[in-house]
C-alpha positions as CSV (number, residue, x, y, z in Angstrom):
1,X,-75.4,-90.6,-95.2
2,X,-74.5,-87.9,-97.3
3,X,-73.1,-88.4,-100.7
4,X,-70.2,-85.6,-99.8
5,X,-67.6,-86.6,-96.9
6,X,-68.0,-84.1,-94.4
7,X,-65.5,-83.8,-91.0
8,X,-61.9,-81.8,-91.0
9,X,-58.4,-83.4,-91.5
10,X,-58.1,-82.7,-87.8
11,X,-61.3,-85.0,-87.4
12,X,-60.0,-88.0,-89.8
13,X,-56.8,-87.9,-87.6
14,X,-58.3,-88.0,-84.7
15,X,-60.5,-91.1,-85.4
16,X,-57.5,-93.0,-87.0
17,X,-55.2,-92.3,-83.5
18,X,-58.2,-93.3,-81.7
19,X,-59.9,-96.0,-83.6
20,X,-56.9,-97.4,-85.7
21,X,-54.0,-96.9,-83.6
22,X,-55.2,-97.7,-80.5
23,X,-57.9,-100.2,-80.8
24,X,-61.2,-98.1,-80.5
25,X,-63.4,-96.8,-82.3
26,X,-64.6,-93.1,-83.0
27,X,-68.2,-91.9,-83.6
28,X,-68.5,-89.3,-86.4
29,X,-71.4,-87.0,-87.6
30,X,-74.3,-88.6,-89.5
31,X,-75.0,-91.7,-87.0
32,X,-77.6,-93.5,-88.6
33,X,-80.3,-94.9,-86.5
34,X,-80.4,-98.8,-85.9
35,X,-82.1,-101.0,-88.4
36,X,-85.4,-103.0,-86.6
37,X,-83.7,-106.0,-88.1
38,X,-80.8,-105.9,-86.0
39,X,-81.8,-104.2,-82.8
40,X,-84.0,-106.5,-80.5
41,X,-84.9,-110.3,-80.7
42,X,-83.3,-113.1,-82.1
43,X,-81.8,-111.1,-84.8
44,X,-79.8,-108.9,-82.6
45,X,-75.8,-109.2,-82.8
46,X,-74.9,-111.7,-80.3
47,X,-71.5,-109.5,-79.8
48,X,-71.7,-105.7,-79.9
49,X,-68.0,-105.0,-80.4
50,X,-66.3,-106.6,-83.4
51,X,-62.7,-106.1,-84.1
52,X,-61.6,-106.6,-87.3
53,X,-58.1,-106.6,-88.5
54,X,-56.6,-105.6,-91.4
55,X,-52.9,-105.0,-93.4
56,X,-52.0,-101.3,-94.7
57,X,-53.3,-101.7,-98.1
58,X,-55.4,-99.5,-100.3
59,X,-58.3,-102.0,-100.3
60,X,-59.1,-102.4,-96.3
61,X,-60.7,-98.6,-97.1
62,X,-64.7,-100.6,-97.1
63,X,-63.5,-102.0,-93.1
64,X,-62.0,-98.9,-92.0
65,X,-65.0,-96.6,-93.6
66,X,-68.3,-98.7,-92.6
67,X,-66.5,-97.8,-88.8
68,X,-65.5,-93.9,-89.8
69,X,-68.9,-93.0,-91.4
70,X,-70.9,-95.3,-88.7
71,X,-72.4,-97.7,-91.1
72,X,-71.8,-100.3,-88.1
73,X,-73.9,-98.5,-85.6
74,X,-76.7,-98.7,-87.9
75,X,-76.4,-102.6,-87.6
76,X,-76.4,-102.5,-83.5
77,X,-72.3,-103.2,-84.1
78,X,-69.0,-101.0,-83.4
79,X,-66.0,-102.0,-85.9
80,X,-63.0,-101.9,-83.9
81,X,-60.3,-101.7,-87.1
82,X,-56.8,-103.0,-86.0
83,X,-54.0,-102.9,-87.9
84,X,-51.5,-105.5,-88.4
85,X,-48.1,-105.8,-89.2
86,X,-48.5,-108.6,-92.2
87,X,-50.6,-111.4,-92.9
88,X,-49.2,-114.2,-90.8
89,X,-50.6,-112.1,-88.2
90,X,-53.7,-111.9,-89.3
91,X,-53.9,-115.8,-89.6
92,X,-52.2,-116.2,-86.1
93,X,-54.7,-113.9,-84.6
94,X,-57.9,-115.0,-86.6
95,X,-56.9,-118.5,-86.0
96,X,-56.3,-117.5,-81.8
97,X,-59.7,-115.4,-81.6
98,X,-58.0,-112.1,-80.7
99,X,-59.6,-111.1,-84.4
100,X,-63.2,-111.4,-84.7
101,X,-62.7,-111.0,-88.6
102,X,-60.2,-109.5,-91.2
103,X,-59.5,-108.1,-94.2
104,X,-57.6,-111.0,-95.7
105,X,-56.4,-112.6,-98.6
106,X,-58.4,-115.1,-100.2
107,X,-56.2,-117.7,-100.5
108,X,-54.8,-117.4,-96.8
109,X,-58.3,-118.2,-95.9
110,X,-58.7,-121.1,-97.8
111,X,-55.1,-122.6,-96.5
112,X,-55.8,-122.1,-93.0
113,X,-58.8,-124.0,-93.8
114,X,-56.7,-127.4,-95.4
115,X,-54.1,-126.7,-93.4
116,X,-51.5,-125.6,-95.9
117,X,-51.1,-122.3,-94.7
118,X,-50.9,-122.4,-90.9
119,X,-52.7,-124.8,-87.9
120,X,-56.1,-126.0,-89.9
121,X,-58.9,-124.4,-88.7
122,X,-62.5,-124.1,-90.2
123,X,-62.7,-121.2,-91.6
124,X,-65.5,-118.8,-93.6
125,X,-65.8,-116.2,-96.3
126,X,-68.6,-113.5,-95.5
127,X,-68.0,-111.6,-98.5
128,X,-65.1,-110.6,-101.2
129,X,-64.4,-107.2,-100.2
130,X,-63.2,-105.5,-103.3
131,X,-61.2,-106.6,-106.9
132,X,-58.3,-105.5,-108.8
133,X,-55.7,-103.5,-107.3
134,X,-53.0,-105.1,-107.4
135,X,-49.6,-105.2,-109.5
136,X,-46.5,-106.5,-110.4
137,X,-43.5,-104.5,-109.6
138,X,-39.9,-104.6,-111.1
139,X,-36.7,-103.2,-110.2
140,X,-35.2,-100.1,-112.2
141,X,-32.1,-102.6,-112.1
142,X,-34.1,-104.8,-114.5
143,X,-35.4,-102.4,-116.7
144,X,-31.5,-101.1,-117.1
145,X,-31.2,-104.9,-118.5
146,X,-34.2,-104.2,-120.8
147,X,-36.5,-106.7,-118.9
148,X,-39.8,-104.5,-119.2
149,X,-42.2,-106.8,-119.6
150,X,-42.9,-110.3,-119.1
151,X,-41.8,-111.7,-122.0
152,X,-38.2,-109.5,-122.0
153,X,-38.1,-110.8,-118.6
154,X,-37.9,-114.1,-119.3
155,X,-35.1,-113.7,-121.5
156,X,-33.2,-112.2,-118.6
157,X,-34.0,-115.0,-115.9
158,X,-33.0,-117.7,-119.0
159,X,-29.5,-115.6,-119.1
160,X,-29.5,-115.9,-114.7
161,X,-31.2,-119.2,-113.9
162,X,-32.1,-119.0,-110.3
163,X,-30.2,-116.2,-109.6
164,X,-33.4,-113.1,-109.3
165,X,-35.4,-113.2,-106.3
166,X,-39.3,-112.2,-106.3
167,X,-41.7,-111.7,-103.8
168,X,-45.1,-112.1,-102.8
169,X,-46.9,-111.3,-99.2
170,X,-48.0,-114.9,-98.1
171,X,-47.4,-118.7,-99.6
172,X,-51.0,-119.1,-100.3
173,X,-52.1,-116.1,-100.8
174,X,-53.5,-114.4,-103.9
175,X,-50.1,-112.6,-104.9
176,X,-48.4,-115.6,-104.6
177,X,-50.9,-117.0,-107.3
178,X,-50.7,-113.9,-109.8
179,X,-47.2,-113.7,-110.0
180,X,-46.7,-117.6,-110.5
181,X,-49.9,-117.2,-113.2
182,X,-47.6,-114.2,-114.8
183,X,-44.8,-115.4,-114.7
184,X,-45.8,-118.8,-116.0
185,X,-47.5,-117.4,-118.9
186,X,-44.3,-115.9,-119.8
187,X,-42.4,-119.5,-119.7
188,X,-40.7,-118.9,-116.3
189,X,-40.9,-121.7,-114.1
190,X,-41.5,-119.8,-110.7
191,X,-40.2,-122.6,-108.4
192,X,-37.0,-123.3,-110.1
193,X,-36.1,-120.3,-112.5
194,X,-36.0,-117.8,-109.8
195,X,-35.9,-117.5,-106.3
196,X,-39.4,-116.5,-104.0
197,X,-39.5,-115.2,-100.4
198,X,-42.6,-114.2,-98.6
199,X,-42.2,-110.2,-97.3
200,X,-44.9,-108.3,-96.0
201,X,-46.5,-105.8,-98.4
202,X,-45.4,-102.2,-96.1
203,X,-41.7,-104.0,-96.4
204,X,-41.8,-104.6,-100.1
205,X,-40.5,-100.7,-101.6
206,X,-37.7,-100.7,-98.5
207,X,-36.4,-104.0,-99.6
208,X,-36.3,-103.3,-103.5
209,X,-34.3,-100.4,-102.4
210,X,-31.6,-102.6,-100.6
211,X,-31.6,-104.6,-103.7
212,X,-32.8,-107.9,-101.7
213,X,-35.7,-108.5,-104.4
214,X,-35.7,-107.7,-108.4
215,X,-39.6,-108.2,-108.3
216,X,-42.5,-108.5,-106.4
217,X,-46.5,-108.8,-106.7
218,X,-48.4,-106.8,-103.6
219,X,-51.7,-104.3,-103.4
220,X,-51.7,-100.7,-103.5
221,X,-49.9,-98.3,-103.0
222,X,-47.2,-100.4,-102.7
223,X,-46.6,-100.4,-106.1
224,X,-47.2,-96.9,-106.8
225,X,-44.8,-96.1,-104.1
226,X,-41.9,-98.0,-105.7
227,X,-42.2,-95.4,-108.5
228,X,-42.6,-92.8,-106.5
229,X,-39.3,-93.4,-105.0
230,X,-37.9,-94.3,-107.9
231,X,-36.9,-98.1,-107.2
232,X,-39.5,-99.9,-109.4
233,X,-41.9,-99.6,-112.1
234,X,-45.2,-101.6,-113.0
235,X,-44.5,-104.4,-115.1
236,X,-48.4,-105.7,-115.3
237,X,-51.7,-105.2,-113.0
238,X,-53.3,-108.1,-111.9
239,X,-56.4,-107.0,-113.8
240,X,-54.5,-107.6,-116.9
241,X,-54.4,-111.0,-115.4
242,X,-58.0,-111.5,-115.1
243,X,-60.2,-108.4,-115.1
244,X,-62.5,-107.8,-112.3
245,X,-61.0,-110.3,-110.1
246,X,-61.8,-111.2,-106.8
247,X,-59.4,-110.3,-103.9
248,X,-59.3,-109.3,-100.4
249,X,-62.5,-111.3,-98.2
250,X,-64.4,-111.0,-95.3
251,X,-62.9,-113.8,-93.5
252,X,-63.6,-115.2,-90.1
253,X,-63.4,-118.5,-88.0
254,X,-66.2,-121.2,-88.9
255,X,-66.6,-121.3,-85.2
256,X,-67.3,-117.4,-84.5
257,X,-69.8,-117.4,-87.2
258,X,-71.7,-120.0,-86.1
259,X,-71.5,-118.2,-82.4
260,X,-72.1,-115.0,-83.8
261,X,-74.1,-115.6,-87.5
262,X,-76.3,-112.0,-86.8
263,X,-73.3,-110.1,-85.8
264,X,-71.1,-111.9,-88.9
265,X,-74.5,-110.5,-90.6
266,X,-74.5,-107.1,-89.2
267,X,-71.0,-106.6,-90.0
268,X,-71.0,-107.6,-93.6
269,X,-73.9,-105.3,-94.4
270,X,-72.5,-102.5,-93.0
271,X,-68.9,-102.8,-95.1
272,X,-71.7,-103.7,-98.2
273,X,-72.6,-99.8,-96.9
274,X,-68.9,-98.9,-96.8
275,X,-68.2,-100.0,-100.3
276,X,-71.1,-98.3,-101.5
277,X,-70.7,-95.2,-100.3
278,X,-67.1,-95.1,-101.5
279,X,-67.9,-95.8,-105.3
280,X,-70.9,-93.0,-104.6
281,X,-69.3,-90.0,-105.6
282,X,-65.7,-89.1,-106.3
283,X,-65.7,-86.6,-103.0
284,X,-66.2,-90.1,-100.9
285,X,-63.4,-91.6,-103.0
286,X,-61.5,-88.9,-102.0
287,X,-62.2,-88.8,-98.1
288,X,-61.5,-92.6,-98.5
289,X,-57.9,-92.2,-99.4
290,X,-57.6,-89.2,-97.0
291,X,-58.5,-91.4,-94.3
292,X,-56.4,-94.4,-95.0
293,X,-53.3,-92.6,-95.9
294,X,-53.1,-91.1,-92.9
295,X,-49.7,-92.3,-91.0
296,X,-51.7,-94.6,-88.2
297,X,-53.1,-96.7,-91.3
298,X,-51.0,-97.0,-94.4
299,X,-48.6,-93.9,-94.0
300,X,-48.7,-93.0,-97.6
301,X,-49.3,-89.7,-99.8
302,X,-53.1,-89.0,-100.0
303,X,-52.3,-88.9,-103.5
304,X,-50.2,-92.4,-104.3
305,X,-53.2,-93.7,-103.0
306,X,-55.9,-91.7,-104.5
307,X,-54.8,-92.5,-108.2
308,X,-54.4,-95.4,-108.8
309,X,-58.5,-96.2,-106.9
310,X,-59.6,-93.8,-109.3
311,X,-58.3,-96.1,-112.4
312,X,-55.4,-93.7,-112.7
313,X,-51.8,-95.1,-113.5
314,X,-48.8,-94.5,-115.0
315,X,-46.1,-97.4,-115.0
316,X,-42.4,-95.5,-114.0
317,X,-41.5,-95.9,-117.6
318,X,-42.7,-92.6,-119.2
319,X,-46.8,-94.4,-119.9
320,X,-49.9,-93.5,-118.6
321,X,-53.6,-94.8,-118.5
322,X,-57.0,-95.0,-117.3
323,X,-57.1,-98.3,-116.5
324,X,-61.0,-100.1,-117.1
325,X,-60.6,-102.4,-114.6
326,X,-59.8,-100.0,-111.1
327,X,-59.7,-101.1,-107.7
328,X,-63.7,-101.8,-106.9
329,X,-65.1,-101.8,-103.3
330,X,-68.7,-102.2,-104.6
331,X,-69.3,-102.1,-108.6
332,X,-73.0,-102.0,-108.0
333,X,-72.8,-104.7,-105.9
334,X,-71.9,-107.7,-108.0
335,X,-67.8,-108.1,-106.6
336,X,-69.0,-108.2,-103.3
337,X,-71.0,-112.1,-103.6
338,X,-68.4,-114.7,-102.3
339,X,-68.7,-117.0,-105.2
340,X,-67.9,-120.8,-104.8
341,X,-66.1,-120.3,-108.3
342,X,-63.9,-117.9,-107.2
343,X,-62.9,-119.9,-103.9
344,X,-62.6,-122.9,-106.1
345,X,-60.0,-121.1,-108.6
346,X,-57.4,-120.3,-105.9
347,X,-57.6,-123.9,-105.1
348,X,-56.7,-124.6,-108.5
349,X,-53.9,-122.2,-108.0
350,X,-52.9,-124.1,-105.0
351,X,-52.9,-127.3,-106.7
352,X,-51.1,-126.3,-109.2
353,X,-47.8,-125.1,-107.4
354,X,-47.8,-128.0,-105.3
355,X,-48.9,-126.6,-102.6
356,X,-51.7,-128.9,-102.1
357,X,-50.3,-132.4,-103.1
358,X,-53.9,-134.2,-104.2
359,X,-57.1,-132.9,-105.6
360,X,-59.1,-132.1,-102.7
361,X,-63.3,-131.3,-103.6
362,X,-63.0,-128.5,-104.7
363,X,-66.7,-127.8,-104.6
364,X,-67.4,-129.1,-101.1
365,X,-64.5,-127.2,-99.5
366,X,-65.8,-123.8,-101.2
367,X,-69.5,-124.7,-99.6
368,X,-67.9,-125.0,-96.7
369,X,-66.1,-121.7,-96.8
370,X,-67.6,-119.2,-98.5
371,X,-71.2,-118.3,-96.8
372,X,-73.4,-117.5,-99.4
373,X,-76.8,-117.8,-97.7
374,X,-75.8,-115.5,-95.2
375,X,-74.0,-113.0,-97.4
376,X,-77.7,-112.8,-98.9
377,X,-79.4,-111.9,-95.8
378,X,-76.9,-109.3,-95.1
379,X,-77.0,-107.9,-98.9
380,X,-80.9,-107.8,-98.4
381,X,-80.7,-106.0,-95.2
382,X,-78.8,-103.6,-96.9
383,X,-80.8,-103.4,-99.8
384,X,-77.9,-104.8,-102.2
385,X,-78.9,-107.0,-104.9
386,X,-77.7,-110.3,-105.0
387,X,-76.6,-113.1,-108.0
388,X,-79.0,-116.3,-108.2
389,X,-76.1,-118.3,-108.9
390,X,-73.5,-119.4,-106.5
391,X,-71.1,-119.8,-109.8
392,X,-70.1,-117.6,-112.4
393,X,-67.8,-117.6,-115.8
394,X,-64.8,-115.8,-115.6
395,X,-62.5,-114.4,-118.8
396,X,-58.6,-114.8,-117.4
397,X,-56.4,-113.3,-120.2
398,X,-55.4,-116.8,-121.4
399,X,-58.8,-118.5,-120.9
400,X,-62.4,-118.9,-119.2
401,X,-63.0,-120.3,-115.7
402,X,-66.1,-121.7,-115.1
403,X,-65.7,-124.4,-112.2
404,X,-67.1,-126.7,-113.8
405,X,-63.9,-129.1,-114.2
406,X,-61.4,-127.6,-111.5
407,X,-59.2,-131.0,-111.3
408,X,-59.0,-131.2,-114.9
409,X,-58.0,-127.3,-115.0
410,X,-55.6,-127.5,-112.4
411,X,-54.0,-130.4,-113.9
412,X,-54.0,-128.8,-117.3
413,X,-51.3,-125.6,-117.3
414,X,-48.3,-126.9,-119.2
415,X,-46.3,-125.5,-116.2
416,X,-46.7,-126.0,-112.7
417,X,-45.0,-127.6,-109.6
């Protein structure tokens, strides 16, 4: 593959009518030929076609790319994108086998699993398929009250206990965990303070406009786009939160991966590709955006989208930065390793707000979700380096996660459920 995006506008919308819209996918220039490892014999993909769903948000770009650039036909795989309407659809439809795989949220995956967030069903983690990139949004009706911030915030919601509504995409999903983290860090108690619904992230901008929210946490660009149009600014990124975090996965049924472990291979090493080639240059970052912004994916200005991947941002009240921490699809390839840490600190989350009412294992349920081993054979195949450790050390703005005590940090946080 070249480093340089080529094909027209007229090209990238005819794959995303064809491919996105309607369920099939479009070969490009540049086909790569099939690796030996994946093209005869007991490594071969036990299923050719794999469709993989994802919600409009900036970071489904790797899923969407690895099928636009062909990175799946050099696994002996087509990538079948499919876009969904919010994320109860993409349990319902993981959960039913209509989805071989999606884009998902990590903490969805790991509800399904307990069965906190829908029917239990086994479920895995094949990789973590980008971090940061997400935000808090407020309402321009807030900031008229001078609540900017978190902590003038909470002086607002102590004036109106109860009374202001936030959102976040799904109950156990990872926006639901960094706005109760924020706001908790702030002193606001986000199961009695204020009120939370659950609105899918397209919906988010419409509703603030109606005035049926006065905040909300959800990916890009939907928090861009509440500037855009003038209904909300950025009160905090969820990289202020904890830098380089993990969010969107790979995720799949524990059943079709142990059907189907080469083609669960195949098609994390070609996203692995995807995400690469993004980060390569920013001409692919650019073709990137094009392609998802396009009106049968996300349906948002090339450049809403563009910005804020490229570390660009400005927050609706008059400041602008380069953020550090951008949106990251690849980072030289340590995002992508599904560590057992990571699954384990969304657990924590969970525990916290109540939402599981015991300690479960923490360290058995992430070994039985997140598939490290054969993340590893797909990183190898596509020549991706890969951590030793299953664990790492993260720095959270308010403290360090390690895993090594997850009952004792859940239980810890002088607020939760």
């Amino acid at each position: 593959m070249q480093d340089h995006p080529d094909g027209t506008d007229s090209e990238r919308r005819d794959f995303l009518r064809d491919s996105l819209a309607l369920g099939s996918a479009a070969a490009v220039s540049g086909i790569a030929p099939v690796s030996a490892a994946f093209a005869a014999g007991s490594d071969a993909p036990e299923k050719k076609e794999l469709r993989i769903g994802y919600v409009p948000l900036s970071d489904c770009a790797s899923v969407v790319i690895a099928a636009a650039r062909s990175f799946d036909s050099k696994y002996g795989i087509r990538i079948i994108p499919s876009r969904e309407a919010s994320w109860a659809s993409v349990r319902d439809k993981l959960a039913s086998g209509e989805l071989d795989a999606a884009h998902s949220l990590y903490g969805l995956v790991y509800g399904l699993h307990l069965g906190i967030g829908g029917p239990k069903t086994d479920m895995a983690v094949l990789m973590t398929l980008n971090a940061n990139g997400q935000a808090i949004t407020l309402s321009k009706q807030l900031a008229r009250m001078h609540a900017t911030d978190g902590a003038t915030l909470a002086k607002v919601v102590a004036q109106k206990p109860g009374e202001l509504v936030f959102a976040q995409t799904f109950p156990t999903g990872t926006h639901a965990m960094w706005l109760y983290y924020w706001l908790a860090a702030h002193g606001v108690k986000p199961m009695s303070d204020v009120r939370v619904i659950t609105v899918p992230p397209p919906q988010m901008v419409s509703n603030m406009r109606v005035g049926s929210m006065d905040g909300y946490c959800a990916g890009e660009p939907w928090n861009v786009r509440a500037i855009a149009d003038e209904v909300g600014f950025t009160a905090a990124t969820t990289q202020e939160i904890w830098p380089d975090h993990p969010e969107k996965v790979l995720a799949a049924t524990a059943t079709f991966v142990d059907r189907h472990p080469n083609a669960a291979r195949a098609m994390t090493a070609a996203i692995l590709e995807a995400g690469r080639w993004i980060e390569a240059s920013p001409a692919n970052r650019r073709f990137a955006a094009e392609m998802i912004a396009q009106p049968e994916c996300i349906a948002c200005g090339v450049n809403l989208v563009l910005d804020r991947m490229q570390g660009r941002y400005e927050d609706g009240l008059g400041r602008r930065w380069i953020d550090a921490h951008p949106l990251k699809f690849f980072g030289d390839g340590e995002m992508n390793f599904p560590y057992l840490s990571d699954g384990m600190w969304f657990l924590t989350q969970q525990r916290r707000w109540g939402l599981l009412k015991e300690d479960p294992d923490y360290l058995a349920v992430a070994r039985a979700i997140n598939r490290t081993g054969l993340y590893r054979e797909a990183a190898a195949a596509a020549s991706v380096s890969a951590p030793s450790s299953d664990m790492r050390t993260a720095a959270l703005f308010d403290g360090a996660w390690d895993g090594s005590d997850p009952a004792r940090y859940a239980n810890g946080f002088a607020i939760r459920a």
